[in-house]
Structures are given as structure tokens and as C-alpha cells.
C-alpha positions in Angstrom: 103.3 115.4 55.3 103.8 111.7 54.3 100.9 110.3 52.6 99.4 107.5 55.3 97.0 104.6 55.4 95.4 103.4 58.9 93.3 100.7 59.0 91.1 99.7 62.3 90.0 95.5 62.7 88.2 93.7 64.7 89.4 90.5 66.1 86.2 88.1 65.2 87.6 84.6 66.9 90.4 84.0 69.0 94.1 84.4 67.4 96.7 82.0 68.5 99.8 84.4 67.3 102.9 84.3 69.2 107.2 84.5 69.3 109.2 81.5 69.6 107.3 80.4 72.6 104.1 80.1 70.7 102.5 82.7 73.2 100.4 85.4 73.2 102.0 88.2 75.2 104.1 89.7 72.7 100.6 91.0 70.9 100.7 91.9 67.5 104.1 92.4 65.3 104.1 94.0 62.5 106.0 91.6 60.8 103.4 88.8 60.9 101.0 91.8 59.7 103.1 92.6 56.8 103.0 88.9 56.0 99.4 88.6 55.7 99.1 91.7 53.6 101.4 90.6 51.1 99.8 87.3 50.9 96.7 89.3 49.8 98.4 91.7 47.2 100.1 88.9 45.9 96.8 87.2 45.4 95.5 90.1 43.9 97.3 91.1 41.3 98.8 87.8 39.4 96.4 88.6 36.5 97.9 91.6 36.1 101.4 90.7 35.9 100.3 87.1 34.2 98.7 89.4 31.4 101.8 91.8 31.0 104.3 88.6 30.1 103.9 85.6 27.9 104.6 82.5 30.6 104.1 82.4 34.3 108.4 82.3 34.4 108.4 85.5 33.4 105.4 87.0 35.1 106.9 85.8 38.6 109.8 87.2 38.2 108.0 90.4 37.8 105.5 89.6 40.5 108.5 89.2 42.5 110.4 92.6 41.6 107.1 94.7 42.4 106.7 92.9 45.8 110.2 94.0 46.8 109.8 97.5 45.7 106.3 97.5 48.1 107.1 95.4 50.7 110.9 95.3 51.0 113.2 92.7 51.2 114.6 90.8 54.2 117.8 91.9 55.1 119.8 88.6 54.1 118.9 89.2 50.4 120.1 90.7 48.0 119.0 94.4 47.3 117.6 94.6 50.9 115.3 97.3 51.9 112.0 98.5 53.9 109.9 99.1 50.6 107.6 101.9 50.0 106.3 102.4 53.6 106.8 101.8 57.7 103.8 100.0 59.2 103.3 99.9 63.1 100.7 98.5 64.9 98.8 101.8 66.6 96.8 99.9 68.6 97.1 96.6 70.1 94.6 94.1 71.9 94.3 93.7 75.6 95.5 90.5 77.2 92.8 88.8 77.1 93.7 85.2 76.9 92.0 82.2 75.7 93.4 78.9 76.4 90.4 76.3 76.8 88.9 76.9 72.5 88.3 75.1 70.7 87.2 71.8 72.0 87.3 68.4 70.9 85.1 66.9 68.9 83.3 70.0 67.9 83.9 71.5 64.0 85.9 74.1 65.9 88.0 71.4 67.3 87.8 69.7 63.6 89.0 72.7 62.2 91.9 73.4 64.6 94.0 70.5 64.7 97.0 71.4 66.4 95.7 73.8 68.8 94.1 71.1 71.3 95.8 70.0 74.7 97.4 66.4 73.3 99.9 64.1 76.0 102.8 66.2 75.1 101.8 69.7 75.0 99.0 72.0 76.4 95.8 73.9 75.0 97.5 76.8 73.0 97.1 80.1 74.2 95.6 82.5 72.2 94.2 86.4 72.2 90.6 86.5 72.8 88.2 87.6 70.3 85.9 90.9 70.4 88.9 93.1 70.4 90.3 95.6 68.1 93.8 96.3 66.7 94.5 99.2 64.2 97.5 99.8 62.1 99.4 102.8 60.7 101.1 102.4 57.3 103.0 105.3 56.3 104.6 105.7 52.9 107.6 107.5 52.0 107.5 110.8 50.1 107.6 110.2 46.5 105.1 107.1 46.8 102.8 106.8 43.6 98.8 107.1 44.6 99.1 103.6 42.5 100.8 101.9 45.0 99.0 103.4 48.0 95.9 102.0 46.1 96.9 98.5 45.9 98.2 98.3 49.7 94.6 99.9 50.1 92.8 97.3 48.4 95.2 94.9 50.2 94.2 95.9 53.8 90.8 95.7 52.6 90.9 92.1 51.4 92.7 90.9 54.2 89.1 91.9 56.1 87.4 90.0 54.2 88.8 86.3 54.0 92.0 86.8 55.7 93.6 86.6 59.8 97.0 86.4 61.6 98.1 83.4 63.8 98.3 79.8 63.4 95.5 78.2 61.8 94.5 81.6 60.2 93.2 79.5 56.9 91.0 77.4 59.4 88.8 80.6 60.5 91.1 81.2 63.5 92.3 84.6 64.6 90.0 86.1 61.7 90.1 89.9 61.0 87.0 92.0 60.1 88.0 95.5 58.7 85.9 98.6 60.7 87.1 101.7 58.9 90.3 102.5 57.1 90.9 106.2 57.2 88.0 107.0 59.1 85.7 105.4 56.4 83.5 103.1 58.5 83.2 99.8 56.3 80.5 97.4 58.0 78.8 95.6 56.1 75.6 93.3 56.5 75.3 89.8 54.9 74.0 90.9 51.4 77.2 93.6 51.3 79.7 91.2 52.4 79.2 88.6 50.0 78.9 91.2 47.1 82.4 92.4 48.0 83.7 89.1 48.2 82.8 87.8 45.3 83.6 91.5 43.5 87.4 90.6 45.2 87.3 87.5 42.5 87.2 89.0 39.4 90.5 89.8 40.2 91.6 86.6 38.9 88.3 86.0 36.5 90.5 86.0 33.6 92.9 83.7 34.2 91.8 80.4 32.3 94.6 78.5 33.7 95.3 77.2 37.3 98.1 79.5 38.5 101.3 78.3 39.8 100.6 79.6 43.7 97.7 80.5 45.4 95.8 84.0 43.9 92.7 84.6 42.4 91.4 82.6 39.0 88.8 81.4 37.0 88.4 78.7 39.4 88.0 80.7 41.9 84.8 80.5 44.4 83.2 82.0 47.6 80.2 81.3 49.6 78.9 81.6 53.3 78.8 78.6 55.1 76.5 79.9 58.0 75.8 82.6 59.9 74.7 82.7 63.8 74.5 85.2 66.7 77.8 84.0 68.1 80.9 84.2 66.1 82.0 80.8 67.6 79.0 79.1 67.1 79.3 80.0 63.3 82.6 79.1 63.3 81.4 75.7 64.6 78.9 75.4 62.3 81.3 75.7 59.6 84.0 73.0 61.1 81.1 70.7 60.9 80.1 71.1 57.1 83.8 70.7 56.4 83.7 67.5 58.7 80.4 66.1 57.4 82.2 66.7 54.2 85.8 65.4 54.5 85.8 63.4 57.7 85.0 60.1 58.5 81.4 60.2 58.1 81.6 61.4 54.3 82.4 59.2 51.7 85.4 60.9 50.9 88.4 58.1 51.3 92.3 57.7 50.8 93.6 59.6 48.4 90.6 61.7 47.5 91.5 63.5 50.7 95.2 64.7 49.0 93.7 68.1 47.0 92.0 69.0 50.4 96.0 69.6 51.8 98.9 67.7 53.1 100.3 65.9 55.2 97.6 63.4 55.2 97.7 60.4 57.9 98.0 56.9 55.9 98.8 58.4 52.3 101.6 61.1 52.5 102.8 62.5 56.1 106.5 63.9 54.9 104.8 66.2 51.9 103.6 69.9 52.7 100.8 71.2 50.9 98.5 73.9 52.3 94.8 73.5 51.5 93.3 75.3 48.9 90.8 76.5 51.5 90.2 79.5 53.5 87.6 80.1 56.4 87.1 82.9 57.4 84.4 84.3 59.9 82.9 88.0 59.6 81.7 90.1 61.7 78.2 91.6 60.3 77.1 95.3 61.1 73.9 93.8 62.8 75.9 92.0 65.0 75.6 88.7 63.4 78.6 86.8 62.2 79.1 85.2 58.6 81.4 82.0 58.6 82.4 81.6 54.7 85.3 79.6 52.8 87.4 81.3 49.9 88.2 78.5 47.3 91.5 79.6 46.5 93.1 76.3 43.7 96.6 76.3 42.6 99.2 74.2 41.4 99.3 72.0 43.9 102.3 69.8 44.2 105.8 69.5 42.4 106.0 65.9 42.9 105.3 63.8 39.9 102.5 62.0 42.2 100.2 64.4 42.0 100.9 66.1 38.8 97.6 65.8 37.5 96.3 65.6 33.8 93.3 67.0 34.8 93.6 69.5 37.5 89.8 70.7 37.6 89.0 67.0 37.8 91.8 66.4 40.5 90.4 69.3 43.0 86.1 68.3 42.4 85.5 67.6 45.8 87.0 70.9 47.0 85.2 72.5 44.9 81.8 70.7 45.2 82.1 71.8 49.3 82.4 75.1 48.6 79.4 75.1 45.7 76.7 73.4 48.7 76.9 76.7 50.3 74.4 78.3 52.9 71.8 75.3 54.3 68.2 76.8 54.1 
């Protein structure tokens, strides 16, 4: 028998994921799973290939390799193939829709900018929370316990910052893992921030900021709030970030750039994602955990904003992330 992984989540706030229409109904495809997860083992394991070559060139071109062999390569490239393993999605979420959260002028609706009813377009429609989806990765004969571990440790991280959809990095559409083979994996408070911050020594070693966003020495973690109601946590979250960076901080011009762009009034053509990740959790007491993952990479090819300092050019990123949990 192939060797197999299944993993079982819990959808922990709604998930605006979707085809070409930008709706719900399609449910979950594995391709915009398999995207996540490689997003997570590619942050997990750019120490390890930084470590095994003497420049980041180098080190991403191995980084590279290894994520074809896993993962597979899309068919228009070069060398395409399905990688080390099928994935299908063994159980999918009801149709349950959501299509009036978040609001405006809430930290939700802070937070998810974009997802709002606006003149031109509606509310987005999204899959409500409270639901579960499981998938089944199966991995062709031959397959080294090596690799199994690393898509293991993969699904794994992806329940702990990670979710699907758009405005995943915002706390939207956030995944809580419940068991992978059978191995219940709840957690309360104490447990969950203990394996998140355990998940950053996987870049603890890397001095340097690395040329995409993984794990390093920079790296931080902390729990913004924690509530009854995974919504209100959320909330409570959007509105740290907004006391923070909105108009009501201090914060102006282009000390808002390292937070992401576009940014209205400085930059709107440049792309840059922010280096932050909210995530909300799912507790085993039934309480919910809202908490950002501080994530800092290089962050912009353009000679504006290639700093001398990059520590120095990302401070008030990281300052929001070292506040923390109010008393």
C-alpha cells in the first residue's frame, strides 16, 4: 500500500476562496491547497538549503529543484510532473455561505479591504466558518520517510499561522489543524503558542534577512487576543493593527511602506505583500487565539526602498508584533 498522509481542519473564520467568478461554490481545490502548503515548506526549510550553499543564488536554485521534486511542476515548464504525491480533498465544507462579514468600520472590516460591498461590486461571498475540510495526500511508492516528514511538518504549520482564500494573510479563511492521521492535535493557549514559536527556530539561524518570505532570526510571534467568538477575536486584532497603522496612530507617509504595498498617496503601481500574517486559532477549550506571524524579507527590488538598514527600515512592524497580548 502507498504510504498516505490525511489531515482533518477546521475552518476558524469565513474563507472567501473561489474560481474565476470569485465564488464560493466550487469548494475547496486542491490546487489552491497545494499552494498554501508549499508556501509553508518553502518557509520552513530555507535554513537548510541556505546552510548547504555559500550565497542565497545558489541556495534557491536548490530550494527550487527540491520543490519540484515534492510538489511538481506546472505543466508549461520545463521537466513537468505531479511530484512525490496526489492530494485530494476527502472532505469538503457544506455551502454555507457568508456574504454580509466583515463590516465596515470594524478591525475585521480594517483588515479585509477588498472584501466590502463598494459602488462597483458586491459583499464577497465566502464559506462560512465552523466547518471542517480534510485532505488525503498519497505518495508514490518509493517516497523517502524524509520527504513524507517535511509535507508532515508542512500540513502541520499551515494549522498554525496559515488559511486559503483571499485575504488569507489578514486572518481570513484561517485553518486550525484537528488530527492528522488520527492523532488529535488541539491545543490550548499555552500549547499553541509553544508550537508556534518552536515553528521559528526553523529560521533561528539565519542572521541575515532572506531574499523571500521564510523563517529567520527576525522572525517573531505573539497572540494578539483571545475571545469566546472567533470573530470577535478576529476583530479585536483588526483593531490593534488599526490603532497601530491607521489613521489614529502616528504612523505617516512613508513609514507605512514596510507594512505592504500598494500604499494610497506614496506608491499605488508597486506590489509588495506585508510581512504580516494573522491568523486566528481555534483553542481546544473552545476559545479562539487571534495572533500575527512576523514573517520580514527582502522587501522590494526597486532602488527606493533598498534599505541600508533593513532592521531599522521594518521597526514599526516589528514593534506591533512585540506589544503583544493586552492584560
Amino acid at each position: 500500500m502507498p504510504e498516505s498522509l490525511e489531515a482533518t481542519y477546521r475552518i476558524v473564520t469565513p474563507m472567501f476562496i473561489g474560481g474565476g467568478d470569485q465564488m464560493p461554490t466550487d469548494g475547496i481545490r486542491p490546487p489552491s491547497f497545494k499552494g498554501a502548503l508549499r508556501f509553508w515548506w518553502r518557509a520552513l526549510n530555507w535554513q537548510r538549503y541556505r546552510h548547504a550553499t555559500t550565497c542565497d543564488e545558489s541556495a534557491l536554485i536548490l530550494l527550487h529543484d527540491e520543490e519540484a521534486r515534492l510538489f511538481g511542476i506546472a505543466a508549461g515548464d520545463q521537466g513537468a510532473g505531479q511530484g512525490r504525491f496526489l492530494l485530494r480533498i476527502s472532505q469538503q465544507p457544506k455551502q454555507r455561505i457568508e456574504s454580509a462579514w466583515p463590516k465596515n468600520n470594524t478591525g475585521s472590516g480594517y483588515l479585509g479591504y477588498g472584501l466590502m460591498e463598494t459602488n462597483e461590486a458586491p459583499h464577497r461571498q465566502g464559506i462560512q466558518e465552523d466547518q471542517d475540510v480534510s485532505v488525503q495526500l498519497t505518495f508514490k511508492p518509493g517516497t523517502q520517510p524524509a520527504d513524507i516528514e517535511a509535507i508532515r511538518q508542512a500540513l502541520q504549520t499551515l494549522g498554525l499561522f496559515g488559511g486559503l482564500g483571499s485575504r488569507a494573510r489578514r486572518g481570513f479563511g484561517s485553518l486550525t489543524v484537528l488530527k492528522l492521521d488520527g492523532q488529535n492535535l488541539m491545543q490550548d493557549r499555552v500549547e499553541y503558542e509553544s508550537a508556534a514559536l518552536q515553528r521559528l527556530q526553523a529560521g533561528s539561524t539565519i542572521s541575515e534577512l532572506p531574499p523571500y518570505t521564510t523563517f529567520s532570526k527576525e522572525s517573531g510571534f505573539r497572540i494578539l487576543a483571545t475571545a469566546k467568538n472567533a470573530r470577535q477575536a478576529h476583530a479585536e486584532a483588526g483593531q490593534r493593527y488599526r490603532e497601530h497603522r491607521g489613521q489614529a496612530s502616528t504612523l505617516r507617509g512613508d513609514a507605512k511602506v514596510p507594512f505592504g504595498l500598494p500604499l494610497q498617496g506614496i506608491d499605488q503601481d508597486s506590489r509588495r505583500a506585508s510581512p504580516l500574517f494573522f491568523h486566528v486559532q481555534a483553542l481546544r477549550n473552545g476559545d479562539f487565539a487571534a495572533a500575527v506571524l512576523y514573517l520580514p524579507a527582502t522587501f522590494h527590488h526597486d532602488a527606493r526602498y533598498q534599505a541600508a538598514d533593513p532592521i531599522t527600515f521594518y521597526r514599526d512592524v516589528a514593534q506591533f508584533v512585540k506589544e503583544g497580548d493586552r492584560p
